[in-house]
PyMOL commands that place a pseudoatom at each C-alpha (Angstrom):
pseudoatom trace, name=CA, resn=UNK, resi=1, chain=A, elem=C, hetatm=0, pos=[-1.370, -4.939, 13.554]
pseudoatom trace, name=CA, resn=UNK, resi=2, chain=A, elem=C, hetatm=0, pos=[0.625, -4.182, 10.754]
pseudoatom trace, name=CA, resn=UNK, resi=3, chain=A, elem=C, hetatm=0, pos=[4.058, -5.472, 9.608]
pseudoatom trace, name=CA, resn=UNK, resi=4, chain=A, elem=C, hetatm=0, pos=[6.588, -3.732, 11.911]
pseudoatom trace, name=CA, resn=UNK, resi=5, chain=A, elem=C, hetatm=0, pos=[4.297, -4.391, 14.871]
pseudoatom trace, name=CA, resn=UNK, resi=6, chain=A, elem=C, hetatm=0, pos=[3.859, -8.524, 13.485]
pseudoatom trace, name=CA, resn=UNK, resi=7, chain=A, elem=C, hetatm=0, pos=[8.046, -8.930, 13.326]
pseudoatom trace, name=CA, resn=UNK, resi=8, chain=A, elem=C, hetatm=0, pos=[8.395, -7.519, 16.241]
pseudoatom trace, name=CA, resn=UNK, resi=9, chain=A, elem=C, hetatm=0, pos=[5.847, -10.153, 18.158]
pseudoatom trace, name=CA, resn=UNK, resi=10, chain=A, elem=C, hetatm=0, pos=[7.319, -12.470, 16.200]
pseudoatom trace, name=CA, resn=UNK, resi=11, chain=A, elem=C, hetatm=0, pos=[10.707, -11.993, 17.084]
pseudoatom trace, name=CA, resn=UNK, resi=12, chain=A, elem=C, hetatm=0, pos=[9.720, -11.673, 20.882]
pseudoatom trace, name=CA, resn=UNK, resi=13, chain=A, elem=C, hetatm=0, pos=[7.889, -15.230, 20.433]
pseudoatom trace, name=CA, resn=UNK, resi=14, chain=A, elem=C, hetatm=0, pos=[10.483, -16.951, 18.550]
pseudoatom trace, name=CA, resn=UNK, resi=15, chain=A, elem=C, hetatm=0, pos=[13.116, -15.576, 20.820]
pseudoatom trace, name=CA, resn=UNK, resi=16, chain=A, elem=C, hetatm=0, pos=[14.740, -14.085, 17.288]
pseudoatom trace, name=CA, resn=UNK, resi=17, chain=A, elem=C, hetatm=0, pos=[16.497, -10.831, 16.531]
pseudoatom trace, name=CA, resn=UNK, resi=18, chain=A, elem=C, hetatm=0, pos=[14.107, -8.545, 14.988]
pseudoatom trace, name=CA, resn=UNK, resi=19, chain=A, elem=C, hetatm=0, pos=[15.969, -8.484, 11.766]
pseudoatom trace, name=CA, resn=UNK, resi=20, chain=A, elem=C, hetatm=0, pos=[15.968, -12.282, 11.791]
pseudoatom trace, name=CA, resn=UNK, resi=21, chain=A, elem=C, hetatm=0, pos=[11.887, -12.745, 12.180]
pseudoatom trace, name=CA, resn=UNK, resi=22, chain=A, elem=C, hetatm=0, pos=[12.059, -9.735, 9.510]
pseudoatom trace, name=CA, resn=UNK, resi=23, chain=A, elem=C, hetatm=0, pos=[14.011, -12.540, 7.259]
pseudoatom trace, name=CA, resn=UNK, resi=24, chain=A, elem=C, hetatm=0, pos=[11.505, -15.206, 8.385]
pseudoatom trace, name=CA, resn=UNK, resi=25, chain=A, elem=C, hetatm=0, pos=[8.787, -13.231, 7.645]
pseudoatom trace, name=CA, resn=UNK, resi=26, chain=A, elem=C, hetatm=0, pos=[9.516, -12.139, 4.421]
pseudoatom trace, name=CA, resn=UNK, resi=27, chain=A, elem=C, hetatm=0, pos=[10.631, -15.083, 3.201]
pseudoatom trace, name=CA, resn=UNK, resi=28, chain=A, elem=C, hetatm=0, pos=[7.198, -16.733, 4.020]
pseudoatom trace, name=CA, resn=UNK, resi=29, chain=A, elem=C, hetatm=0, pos=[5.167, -14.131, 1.940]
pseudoatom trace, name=CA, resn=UNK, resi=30, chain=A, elem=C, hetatm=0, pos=[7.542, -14.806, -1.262]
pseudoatom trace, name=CA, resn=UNK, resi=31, chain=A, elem=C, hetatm=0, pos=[6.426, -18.427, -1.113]
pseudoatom trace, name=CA, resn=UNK, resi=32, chain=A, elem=C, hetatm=0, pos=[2.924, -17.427, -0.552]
pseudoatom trace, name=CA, resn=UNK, resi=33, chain=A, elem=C, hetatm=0, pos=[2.894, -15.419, -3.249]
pseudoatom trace, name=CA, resn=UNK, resi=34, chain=A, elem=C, hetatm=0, pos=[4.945, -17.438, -5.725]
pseudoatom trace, name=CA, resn=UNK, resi=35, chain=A, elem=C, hetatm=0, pos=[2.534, -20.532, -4.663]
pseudoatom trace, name=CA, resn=UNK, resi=36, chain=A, elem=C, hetatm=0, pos=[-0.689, -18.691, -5.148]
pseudoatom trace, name=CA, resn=UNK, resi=37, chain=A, elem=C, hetatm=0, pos=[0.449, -17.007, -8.450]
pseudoatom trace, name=CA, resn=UNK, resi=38, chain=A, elem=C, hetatm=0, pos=[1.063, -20.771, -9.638]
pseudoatom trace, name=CA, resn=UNK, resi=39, chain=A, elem=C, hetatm=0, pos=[-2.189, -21.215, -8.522]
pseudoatom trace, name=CA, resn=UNK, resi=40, chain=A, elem=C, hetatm=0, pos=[-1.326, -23.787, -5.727]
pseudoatom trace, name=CA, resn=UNK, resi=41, chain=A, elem=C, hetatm=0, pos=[-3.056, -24.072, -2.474]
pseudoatom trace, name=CA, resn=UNK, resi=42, chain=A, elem=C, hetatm=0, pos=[-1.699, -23.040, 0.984]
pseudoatom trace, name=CA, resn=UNK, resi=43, chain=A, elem=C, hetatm=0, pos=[-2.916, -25.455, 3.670]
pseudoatom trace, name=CA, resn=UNK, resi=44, chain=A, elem=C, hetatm=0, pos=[-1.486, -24.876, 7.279]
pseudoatom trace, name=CA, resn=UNK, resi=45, chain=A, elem=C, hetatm=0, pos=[-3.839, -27.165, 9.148]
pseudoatom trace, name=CA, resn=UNK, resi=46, chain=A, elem=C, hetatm=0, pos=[-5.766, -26.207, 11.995]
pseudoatom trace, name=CA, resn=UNK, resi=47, chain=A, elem=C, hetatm=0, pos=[-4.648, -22.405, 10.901]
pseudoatom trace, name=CA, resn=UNK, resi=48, chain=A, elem=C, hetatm=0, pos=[-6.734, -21.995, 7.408]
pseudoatom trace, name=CA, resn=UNK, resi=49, chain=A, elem=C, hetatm=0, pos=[-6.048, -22.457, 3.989]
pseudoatom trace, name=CA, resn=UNK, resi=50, chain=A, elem=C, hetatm=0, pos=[-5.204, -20.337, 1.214]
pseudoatom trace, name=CA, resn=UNK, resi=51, chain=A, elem=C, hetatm=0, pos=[-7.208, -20.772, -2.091]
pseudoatom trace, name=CA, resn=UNK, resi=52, chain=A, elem=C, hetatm=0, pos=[-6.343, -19.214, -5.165]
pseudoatom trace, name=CA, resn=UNK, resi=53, chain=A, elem=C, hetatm=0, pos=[-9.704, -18.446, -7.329]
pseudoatom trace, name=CA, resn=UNK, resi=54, chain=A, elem=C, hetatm=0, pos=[-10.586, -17.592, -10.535]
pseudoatom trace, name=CA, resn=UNK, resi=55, chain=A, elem=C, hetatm=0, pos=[-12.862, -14.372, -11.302]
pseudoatom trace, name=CA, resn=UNK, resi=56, chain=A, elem=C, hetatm=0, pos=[-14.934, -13.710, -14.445]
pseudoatom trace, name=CA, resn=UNK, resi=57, chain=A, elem=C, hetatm=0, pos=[-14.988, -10.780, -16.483]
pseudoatom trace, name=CA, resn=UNK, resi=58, chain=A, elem=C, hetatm=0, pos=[-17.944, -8.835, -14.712]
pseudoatom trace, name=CA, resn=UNK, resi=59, chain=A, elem=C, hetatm=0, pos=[-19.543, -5.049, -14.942]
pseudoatom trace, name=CA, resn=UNK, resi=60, chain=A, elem=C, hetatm=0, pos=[-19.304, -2.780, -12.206]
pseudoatom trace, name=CA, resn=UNK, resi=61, chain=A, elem=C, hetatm=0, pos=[-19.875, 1.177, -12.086]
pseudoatom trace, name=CA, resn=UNK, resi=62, chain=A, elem=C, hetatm=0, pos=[-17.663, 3.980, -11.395]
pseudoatom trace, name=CA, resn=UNK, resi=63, chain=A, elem=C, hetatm=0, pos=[-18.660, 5.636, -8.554]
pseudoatom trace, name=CA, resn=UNK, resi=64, chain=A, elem=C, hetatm=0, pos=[-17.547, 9.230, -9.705]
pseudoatom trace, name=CA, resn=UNK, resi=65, chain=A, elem=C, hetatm=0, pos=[-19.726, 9.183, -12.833]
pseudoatom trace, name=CA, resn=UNK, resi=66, chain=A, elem=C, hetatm=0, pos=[-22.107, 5.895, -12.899]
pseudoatom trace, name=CA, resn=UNK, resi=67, chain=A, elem=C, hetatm=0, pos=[-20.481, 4.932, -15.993]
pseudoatom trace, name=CA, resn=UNK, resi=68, chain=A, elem=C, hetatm=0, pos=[-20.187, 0.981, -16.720]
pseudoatom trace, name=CA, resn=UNK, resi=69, chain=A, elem=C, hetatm=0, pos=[-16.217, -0.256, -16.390]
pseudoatom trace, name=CA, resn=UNK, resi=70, chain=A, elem=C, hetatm=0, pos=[-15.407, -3.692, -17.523]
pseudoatom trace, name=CA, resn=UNK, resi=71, chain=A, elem=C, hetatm=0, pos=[-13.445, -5.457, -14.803]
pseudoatom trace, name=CA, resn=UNK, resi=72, chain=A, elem=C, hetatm=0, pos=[-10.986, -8.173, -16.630]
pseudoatom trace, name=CA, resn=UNK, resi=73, chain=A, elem=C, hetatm=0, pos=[-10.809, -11.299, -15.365]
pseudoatom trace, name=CA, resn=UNK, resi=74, chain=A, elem=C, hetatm=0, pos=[-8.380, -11.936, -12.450]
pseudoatom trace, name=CA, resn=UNK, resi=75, chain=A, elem=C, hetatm=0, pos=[-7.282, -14.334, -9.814]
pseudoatom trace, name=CA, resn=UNK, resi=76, chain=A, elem=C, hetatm=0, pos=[-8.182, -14.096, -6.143]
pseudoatom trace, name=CA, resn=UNK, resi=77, chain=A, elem=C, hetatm=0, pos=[-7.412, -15.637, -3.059]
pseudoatom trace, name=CA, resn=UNK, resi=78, chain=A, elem=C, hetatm=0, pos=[-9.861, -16.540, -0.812]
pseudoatom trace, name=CA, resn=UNK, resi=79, chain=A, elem=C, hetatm=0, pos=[-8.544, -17.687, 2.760]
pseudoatom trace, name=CA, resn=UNK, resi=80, chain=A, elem=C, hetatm=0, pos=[-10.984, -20.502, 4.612]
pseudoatom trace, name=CA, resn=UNK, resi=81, chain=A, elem=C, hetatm=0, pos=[-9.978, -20.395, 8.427]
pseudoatom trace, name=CA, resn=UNK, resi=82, chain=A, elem=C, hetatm=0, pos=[-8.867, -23.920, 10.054]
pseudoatom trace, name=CA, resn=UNK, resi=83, chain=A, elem=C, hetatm=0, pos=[-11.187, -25.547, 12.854]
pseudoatom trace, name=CA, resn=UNK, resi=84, chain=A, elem=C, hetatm=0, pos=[-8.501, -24.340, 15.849]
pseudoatom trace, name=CA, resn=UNK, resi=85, chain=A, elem=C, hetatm=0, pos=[-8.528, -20.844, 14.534]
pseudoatom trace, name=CA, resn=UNK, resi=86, chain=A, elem=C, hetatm=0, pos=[-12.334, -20.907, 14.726]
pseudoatom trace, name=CA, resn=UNK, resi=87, chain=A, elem=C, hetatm=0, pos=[-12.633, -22.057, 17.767]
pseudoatom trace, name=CA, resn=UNK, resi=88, chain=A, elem=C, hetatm=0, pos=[-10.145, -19.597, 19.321]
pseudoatom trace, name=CA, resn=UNK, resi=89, chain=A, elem=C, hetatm=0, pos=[-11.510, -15.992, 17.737]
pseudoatom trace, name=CA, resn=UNK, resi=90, chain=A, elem=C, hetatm=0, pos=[-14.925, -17.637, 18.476]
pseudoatom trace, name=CA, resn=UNK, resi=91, chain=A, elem=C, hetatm=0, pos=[-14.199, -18.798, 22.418]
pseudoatom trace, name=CA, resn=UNK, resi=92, chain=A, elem=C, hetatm=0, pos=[-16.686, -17.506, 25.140]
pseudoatom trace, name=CA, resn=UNK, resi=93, chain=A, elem=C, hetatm=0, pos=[-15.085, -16.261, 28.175]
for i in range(1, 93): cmd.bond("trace and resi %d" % i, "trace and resi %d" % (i + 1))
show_as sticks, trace
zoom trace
C-alpha cells in the first residue's frame, strides 16, 4: 500500500474527503518526525511504539569495489508492534 492508496482507505473509513484524510495524514507524519528527531518516543498502545535509537560509527564495504566506508553515527527508529497488532497479523483462521 503506498500513500495515495493509505488516504484513500483512510478517507473511506473516516467517512472524510480525500483531501481532508490527505491533511490528517500528513499532519501525523510531521509530528512523528518532529518527535523522533527530538528523540521522543511514539507510543500508540495496543498499535506499537516508535523508538528512536542511537547507532555507532561502524565499517561496512562497498559492494561495487570491497573497499571499507566508514558509516557515521546516526539515529534510527526502531518500531516494536503493540500486543493487539500481534495478535491480529498473527490470527489463525
Amino acid at each position: 500500500m503506498n500513500k495515495a492508496e493509505l488516504i484513500e482507505e483512510l478517507a473511506l473509513r473516516a467517512g472524510l474527503k480525500k483531501q481532508k484524510a490527505k491533511k490528517v495524514l500528513d499532519a501525523y507524519m510531521e509530528i512523528v518526525t518532529e518527535k523522533m528527531s527530538e528523540k521522543e518516543e511514539i507510543a500508540l498502545i495496543g498499535f506499537g511504539t516508535f523508538i528512536p535509537r542511537a547507532q555507532s560509527t561502524r565499517l561496512a564495504r562497498n559492494p561495487k569495489t570491497g573497499e571499507p566506508v566508514q558509516i557515521p553515527e546516526r539515529t534510527t527508529v526502531k518500531f516494536k508492534p503493540g500486543k493487539f497488532l500481534l495478535e491480529a497479523i498473527n490470527k489463525k483462521d
